[in-house]
N, C-alpha and C positions, 0 to 999 in steps of 0.2 A: 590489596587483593582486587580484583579484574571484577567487576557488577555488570552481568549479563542478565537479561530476561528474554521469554519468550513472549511476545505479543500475538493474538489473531484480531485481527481488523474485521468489521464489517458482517461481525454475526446476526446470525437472524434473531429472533425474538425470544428462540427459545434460547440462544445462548450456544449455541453450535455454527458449525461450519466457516466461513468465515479465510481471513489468507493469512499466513503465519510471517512474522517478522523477526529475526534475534536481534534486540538493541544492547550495544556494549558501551558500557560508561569505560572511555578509554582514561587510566590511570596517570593524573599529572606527573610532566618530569618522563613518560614513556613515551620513546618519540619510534611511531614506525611510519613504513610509505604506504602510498597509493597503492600499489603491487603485490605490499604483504596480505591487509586487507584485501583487494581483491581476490588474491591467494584463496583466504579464510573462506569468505563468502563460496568460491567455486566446489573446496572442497566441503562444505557443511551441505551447501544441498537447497540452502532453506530461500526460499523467493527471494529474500531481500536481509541484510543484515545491515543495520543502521550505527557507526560511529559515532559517539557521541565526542565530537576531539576538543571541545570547548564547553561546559555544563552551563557557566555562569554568561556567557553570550548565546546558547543554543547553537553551536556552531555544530553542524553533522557532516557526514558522507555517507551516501546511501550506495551499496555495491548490490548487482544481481548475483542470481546463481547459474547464467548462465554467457560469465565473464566479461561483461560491461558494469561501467559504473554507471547510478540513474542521477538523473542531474535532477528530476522531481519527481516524487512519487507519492499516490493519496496513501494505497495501506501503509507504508515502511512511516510514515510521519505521523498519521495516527496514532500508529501502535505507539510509536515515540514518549506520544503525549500522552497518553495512558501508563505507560513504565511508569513517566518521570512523575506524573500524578501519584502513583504505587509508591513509590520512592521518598513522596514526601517532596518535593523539589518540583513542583508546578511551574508549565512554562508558557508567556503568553505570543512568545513568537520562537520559529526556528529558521536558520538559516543552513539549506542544502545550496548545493552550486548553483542552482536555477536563482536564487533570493533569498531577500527575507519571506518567510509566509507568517500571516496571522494565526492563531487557534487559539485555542479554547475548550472547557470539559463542562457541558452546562450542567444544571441539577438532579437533571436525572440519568446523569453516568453517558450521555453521547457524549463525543469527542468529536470535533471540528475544525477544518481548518479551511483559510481564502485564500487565493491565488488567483493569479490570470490563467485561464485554461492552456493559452499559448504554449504555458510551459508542460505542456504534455507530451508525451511522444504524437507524432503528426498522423494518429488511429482514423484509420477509415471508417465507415457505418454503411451499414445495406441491413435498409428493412426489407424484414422479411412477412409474408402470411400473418404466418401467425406462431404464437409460442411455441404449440406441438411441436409445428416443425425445426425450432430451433433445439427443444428439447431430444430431438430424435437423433440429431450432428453427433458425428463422429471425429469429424474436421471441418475445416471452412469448405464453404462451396468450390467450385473450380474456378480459377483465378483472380481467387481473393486472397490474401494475404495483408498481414499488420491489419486487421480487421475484427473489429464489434459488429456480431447481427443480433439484430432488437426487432421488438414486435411488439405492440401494445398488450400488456393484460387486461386492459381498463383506460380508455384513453383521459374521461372526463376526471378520474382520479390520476392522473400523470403515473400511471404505472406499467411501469416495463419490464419484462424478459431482455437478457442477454447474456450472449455468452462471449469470449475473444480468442483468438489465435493470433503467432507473429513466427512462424515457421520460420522466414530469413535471417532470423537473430537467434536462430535455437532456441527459442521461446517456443513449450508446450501452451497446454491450455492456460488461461490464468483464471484461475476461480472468484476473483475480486477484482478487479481494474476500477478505482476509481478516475485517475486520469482520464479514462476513454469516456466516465459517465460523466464526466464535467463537460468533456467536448458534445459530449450527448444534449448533454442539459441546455448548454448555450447554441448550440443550431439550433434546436425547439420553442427556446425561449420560454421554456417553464422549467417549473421544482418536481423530481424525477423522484420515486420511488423505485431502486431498481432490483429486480430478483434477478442475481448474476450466478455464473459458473454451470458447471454438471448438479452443482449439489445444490445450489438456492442459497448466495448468502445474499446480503441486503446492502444494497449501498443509495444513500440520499444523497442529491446534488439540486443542488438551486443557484439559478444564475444574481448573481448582486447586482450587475450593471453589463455591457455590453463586451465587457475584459473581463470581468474576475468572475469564478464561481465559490457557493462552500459548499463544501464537502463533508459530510456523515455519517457516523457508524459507529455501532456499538463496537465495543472492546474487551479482553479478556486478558489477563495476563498468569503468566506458570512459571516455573523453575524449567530449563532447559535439561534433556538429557545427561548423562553424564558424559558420554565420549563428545557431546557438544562443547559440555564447560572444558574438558580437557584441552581441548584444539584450543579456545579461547585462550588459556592460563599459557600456554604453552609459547602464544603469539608475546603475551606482556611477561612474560617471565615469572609469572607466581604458580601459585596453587590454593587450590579451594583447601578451606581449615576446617 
């Protein structure tokens, strides 16, 4: 039987908000493509659906939903690390197409993981005023595009607002983007506290050295829908019991 969860990445404190991920622990001996997966991922909807095609090497593929595969991504890996925690089956590296990355779940339930920011989509940044005004966006300003606008809340505490758009890839809002707050962190060259999206989730980033940053956020994990789990079963040929 097909082991699906739903993760949200990068909740706030009270345990809300945050970007939603479905990781599938794909079934040894079930071999499907690139295509199928991608498939699944476009028609479920959900940001990022995470492949677990290898458990005992962390071996992943991360697919959008809005028909690209992500060669690295902070929420969809987190969550990862969270499941596989859930699960019972703790992992201290994974490997998506970008690498291997580091992580880890420290003591008090964040979840973490290092990488060189490089591997991020190549996110623009434009500060702006101030939070208000980013709080107030409907869409990115004019002529911005593939872009994060930030604005300090608090500069002596490294805390920031932002939000992102990527209109050219059919990317709406994203409510969580770590990748873009790595890239954030390491132009700044400090550890970010960041209030992201429309709704306020929470993502930490702190630079390690002049390449890599880590990445953190609380986690949550659920049982997925049921026409979710069907599409899944359906892909490896089982059924929920």
């Amino acid at each position: 039987m097909t082991v699906c969860l739903l993760a949200h990445a990068f909740m706030n404190e009270d345990g809300s908000f945050g970007n939603p991920a479905l990781v599938v622990i794909e079934p040894e001996g079930v071999l499907v493509t690139r295509e199928q997966r991608q498939d699944l991922a476009t028609r479920l909807g959900i940001p990022a659906v995470v492949f677990v095609q290898n458990l005992a090497r962390g071996v992943v593929s991360i697919h959008g939903n809005y028909g690209q595969e992500i060669q690295f991504g902070g929420h969809p890996l987190l969550a990862t690390v969270e499941v596989l925690h859930r699960l019972g089956t703790p992992v201290k590296e994974l490997t998506p197409a970008a690498g291997l990355v580091s992580c880890r779940r420290d003591p008090h339930g964040m979840v973490w993981l290092r990488a060189p920011a490089a591997w991020s989509k190549p996110w623009r940044h434009l500060e702006m005023e101030s939070p208000a005004i980013i709080d107030s966006l409907i869409e990115l300003p004019p002529g911005e595009d593939f872009t994060q606008v930030w604005a300090w809340i608090n500069r002596e505490a490294g805390k920031v607002r932002a939000r992102l758009w990527a209109p050219r890839i059919g990317k709406g809002e994203d409510e969580a983007c770590g990748s873009a707050s790595m890239l954030l962190a390491l132009k700044l060259g400090r550890e970010l506290e960041v209030v992201h999206g429309q709704r306020g989730s929470i993502i930490f980033a702190k630079p390690v050295d002049d390449v890599e940053v880590e990445l953190g956020g609380r986690c949550t994990v659920e049982e997925p829908d049921s026409a979710t789990y069907a599409q899944v079963s359906d892909l490896y040929g089982d059924a929920k019991a």
